[in-house]
Structures are given as C-alpha cells and as structure tokens.
Backbone bond lengths (Angstrom), bond angles and torsions (degrees), N, CA, C in turn:
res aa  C-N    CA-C-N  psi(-1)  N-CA   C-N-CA  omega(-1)  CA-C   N-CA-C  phi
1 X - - - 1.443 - - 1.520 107.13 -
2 X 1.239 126.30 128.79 1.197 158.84 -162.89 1.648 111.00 -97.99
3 X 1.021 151.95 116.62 1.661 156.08 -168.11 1.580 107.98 172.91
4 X 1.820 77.50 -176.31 1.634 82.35 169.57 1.882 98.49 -144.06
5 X 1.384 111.74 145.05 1.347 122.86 162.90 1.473 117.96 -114.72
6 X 2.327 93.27 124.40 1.585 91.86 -170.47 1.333 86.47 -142.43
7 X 1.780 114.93 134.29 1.216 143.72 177.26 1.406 99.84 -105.89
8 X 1.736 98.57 121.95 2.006 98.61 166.24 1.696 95.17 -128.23
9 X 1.094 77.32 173.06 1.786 99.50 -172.86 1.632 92.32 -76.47
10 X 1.644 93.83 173.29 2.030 91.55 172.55 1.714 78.98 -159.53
11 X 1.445 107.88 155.70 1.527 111.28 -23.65 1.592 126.97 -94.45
12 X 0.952 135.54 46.80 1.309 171.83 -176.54 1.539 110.16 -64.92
13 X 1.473 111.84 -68.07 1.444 146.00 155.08 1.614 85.34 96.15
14 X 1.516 141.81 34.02 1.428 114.19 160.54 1.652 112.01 -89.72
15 X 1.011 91.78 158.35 1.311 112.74 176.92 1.659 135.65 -67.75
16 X 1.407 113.89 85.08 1.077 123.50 -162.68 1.750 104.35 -77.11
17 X 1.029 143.01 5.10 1.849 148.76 179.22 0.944 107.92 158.23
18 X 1.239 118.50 130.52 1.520 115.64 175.04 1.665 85.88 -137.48
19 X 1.735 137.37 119.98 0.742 149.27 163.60 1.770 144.02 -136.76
20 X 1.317 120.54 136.58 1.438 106.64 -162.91 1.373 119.21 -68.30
21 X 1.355 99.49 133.81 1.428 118.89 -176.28 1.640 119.19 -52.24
22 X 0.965 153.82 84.73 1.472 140.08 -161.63 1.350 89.59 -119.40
23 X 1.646 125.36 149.16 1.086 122.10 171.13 1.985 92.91 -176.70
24 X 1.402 87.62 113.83 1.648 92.92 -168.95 1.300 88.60 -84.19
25 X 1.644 150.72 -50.62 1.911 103.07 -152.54 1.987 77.67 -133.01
26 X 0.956 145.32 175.85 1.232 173.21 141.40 1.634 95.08 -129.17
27 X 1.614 106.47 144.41 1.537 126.59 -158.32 1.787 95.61 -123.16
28 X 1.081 118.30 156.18 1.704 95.11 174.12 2.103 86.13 -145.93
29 X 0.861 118.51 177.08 1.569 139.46 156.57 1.331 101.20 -131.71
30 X 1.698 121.61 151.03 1.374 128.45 -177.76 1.276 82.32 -142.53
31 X 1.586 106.09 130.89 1.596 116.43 156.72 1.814 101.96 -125.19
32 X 1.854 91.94 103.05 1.835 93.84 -165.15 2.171 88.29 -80.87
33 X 1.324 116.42 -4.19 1.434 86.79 179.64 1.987 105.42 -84.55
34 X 1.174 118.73 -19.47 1.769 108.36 -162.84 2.016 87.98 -112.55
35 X 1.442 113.04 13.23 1.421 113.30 171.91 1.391 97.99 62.60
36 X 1.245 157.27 75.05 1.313 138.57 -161.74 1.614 93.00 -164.05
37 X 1.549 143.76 143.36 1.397 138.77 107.77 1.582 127.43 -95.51
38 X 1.043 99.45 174.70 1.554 136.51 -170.78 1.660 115.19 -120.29
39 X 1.404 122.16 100.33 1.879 106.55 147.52 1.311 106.88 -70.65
40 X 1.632 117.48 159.58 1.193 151.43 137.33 1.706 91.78 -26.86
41 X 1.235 130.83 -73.70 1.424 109.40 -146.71 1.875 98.37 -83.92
42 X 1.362 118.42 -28.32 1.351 118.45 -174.04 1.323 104.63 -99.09
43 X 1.741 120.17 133.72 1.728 126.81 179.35 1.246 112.96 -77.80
44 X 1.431 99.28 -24.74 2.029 118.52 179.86 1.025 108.04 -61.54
45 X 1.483 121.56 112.23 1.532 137.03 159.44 1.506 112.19 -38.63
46 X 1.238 118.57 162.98 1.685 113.23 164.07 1.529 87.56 -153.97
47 X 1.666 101.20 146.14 1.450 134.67 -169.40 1.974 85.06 -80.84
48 X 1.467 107.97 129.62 1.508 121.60 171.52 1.461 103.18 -129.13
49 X 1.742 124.17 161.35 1.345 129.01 153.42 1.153 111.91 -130.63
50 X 1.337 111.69 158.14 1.476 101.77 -166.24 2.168 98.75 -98.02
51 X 0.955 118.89 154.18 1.653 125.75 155.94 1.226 112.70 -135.13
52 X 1.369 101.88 115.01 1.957 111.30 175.78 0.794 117.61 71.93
53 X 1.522 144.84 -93.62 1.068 152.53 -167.22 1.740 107.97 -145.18
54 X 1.604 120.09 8.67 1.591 101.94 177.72 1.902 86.28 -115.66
55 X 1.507 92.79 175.80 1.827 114.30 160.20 1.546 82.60 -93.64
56 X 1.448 105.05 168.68 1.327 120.34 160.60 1.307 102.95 -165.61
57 X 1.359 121.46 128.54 1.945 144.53 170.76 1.365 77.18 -94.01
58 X 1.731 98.42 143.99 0.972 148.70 175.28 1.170 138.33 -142.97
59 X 1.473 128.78 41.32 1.263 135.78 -122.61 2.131 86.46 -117.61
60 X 1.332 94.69 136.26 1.457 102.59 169.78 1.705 120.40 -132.51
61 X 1.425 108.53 148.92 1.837 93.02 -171.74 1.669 96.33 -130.02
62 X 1.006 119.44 175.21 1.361 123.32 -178.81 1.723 103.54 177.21
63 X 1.506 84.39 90.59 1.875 81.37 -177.46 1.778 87.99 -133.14
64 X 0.882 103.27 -179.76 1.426 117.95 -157.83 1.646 112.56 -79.96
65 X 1.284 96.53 121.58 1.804 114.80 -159.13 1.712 107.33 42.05
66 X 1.443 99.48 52.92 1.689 102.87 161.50 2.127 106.44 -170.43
67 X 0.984 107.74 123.02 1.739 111.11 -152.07 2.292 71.82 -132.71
68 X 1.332 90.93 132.91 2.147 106.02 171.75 1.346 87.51 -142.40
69 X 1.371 100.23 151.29 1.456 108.27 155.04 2.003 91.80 -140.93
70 X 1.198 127.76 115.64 1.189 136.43 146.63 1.474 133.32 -106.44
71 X 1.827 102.79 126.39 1.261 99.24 -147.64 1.994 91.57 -138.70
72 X 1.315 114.85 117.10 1.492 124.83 157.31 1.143 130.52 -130.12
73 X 1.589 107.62 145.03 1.122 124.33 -171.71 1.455 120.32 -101.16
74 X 1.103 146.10 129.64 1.376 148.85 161.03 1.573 130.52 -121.01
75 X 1.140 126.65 168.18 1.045 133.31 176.18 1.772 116.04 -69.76
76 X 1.251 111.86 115.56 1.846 105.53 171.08 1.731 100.24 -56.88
77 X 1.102 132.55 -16.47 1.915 110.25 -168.43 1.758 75.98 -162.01
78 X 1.030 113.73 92.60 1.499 131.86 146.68 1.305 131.20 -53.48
79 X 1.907 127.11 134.91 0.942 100.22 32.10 1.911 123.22 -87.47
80 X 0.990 104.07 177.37 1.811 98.38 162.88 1.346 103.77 -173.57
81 X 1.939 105.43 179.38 1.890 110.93 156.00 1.300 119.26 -37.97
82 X 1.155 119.94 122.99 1.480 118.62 144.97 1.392 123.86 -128.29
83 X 1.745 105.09 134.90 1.625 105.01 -165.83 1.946 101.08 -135.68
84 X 1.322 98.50 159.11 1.139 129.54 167.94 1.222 145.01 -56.03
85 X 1.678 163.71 -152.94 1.254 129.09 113.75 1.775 90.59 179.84
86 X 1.274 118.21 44.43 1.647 109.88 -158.76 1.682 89.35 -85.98
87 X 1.244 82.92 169.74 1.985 109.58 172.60 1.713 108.06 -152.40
88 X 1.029 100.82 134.74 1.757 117.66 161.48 1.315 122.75 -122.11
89 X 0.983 132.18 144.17 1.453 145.62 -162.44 1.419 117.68 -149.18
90 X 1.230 118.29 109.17 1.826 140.01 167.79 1.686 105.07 -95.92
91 X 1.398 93.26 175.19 1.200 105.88 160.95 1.507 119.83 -86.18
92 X 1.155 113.09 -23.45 1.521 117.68 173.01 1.927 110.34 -124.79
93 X 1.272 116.76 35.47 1.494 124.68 177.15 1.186 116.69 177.24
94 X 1.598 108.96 139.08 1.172 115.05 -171.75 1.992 103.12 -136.92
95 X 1.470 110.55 130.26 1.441 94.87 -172.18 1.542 92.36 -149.02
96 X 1.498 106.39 140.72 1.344 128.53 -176.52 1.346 111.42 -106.34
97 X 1.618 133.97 152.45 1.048 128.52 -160.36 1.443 89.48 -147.46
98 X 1.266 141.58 121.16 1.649 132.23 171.20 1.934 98.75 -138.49
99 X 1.342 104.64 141.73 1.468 115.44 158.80 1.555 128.97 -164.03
100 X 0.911 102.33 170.85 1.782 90.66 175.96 1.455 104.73 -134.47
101 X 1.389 111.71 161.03 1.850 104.54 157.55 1.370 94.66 -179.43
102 X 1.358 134.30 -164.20 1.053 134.72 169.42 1.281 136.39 -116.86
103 X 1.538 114.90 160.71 1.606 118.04 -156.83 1.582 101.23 -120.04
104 X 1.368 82.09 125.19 1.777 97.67 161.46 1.068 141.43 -125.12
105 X 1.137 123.05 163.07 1.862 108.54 -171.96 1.587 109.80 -94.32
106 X 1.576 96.38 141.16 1.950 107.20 179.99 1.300 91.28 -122.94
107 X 1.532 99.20 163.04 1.420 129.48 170.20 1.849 115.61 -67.95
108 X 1.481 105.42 115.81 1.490 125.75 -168.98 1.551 90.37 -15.74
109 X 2.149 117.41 -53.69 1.243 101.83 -163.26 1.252 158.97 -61.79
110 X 1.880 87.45 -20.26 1.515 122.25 -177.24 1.875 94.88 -65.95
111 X 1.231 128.06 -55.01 1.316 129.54 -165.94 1.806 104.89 -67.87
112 X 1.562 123.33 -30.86 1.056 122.12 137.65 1.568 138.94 -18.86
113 X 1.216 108.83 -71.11 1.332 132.30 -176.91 1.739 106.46 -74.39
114 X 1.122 113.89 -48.68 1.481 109.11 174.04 1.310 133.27 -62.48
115 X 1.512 100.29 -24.96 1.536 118.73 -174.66 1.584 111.37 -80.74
116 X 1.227 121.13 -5.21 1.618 135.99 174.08 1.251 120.00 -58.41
C-alpha cells in the first residue's frame, strides 16, 4: 500500500512529519456472517458493511481530547483496490494517514501464522 503519513501540530498547523506511506502486506480476517474483521497485528474485531462489491470499516472514536475516524475499503471477492483514509485528532495533533494498493486473497493459514 502506497500513501503518505503526515502529523502537524494544532493549532499552529506546522508540520511535524509528513512521510510516504509504504507498507508491503497488511493481513485482514473477514467474518461476512457477525460483519466483523481482524488485522494480523490487532485481535480487536471491527464492525464492517458490505456495498456492492467492496467491505468497508468505518470505525469512529470520540473519547475525551482524542476524536479517529479509520476507514478501509476492500474488495468483497478479491483481487481488487484497496484504500485507506484514517485521521487522529489531539488536542495538540492532528495526523492523516491515506493509501491505496491492492487486495488479495490468502490461504486462512498464512493469516494464521502471521497473527502469532
């Protein structure tokens, strides 16, 4: 996956990193009956719906002096696009995360084995 991640100060707005996103494999689990995925590195489920032909997370937070919205898209029957679109929010930082690349399907075991 292909992007860029850039953290600025607030409210100031300089630019504390702004750097390219590279990220060769992100792992996913899909459970389309309880609507839910899984990364490899995170055990925490996240609530997905499907439209047309993609998954899409939609995940929003709002806890006190800290506001995320992380949001991906994938293909329901891979391969296809898959893109990015996160945000974080402090009281003193704000950092955007966007990329795209593409998604393919692996064997249950590989996502097994990685998730260790």
């Amino acid at each position: 996956m292909n992007g860029t991640n850039k953290k600025t100060a607030l409210p100031s707005g300089k630019v504390i990193y702004e750097e390219p996103l590279s990220v060769n494999t992100l792992l996913f689990k899909v459970d389309l009956t309880s609507m839910k995925l899984r990364s490899n590195t995170n055990a925490e489920w996240s609530d997905i719906r499907i439209e047309g032909n993609q998954i899409i997370q939609d995940n929003k937070f709002n806890e006190t002096g800290f506001r995320a919205q992380v949001r991906g898209v994938m293909p329901l029957n891979p391969p296809g696009p898959a893109t990015v679109h996160n945000w974080y929010k402090s009281k003193t930082e704000y950092q955007v995360i966007k990329g795209e690349g593409v998604c393919t399907e692996i064997d249950s075991s590989a996502f097994d084995e990685a998730s260790k």
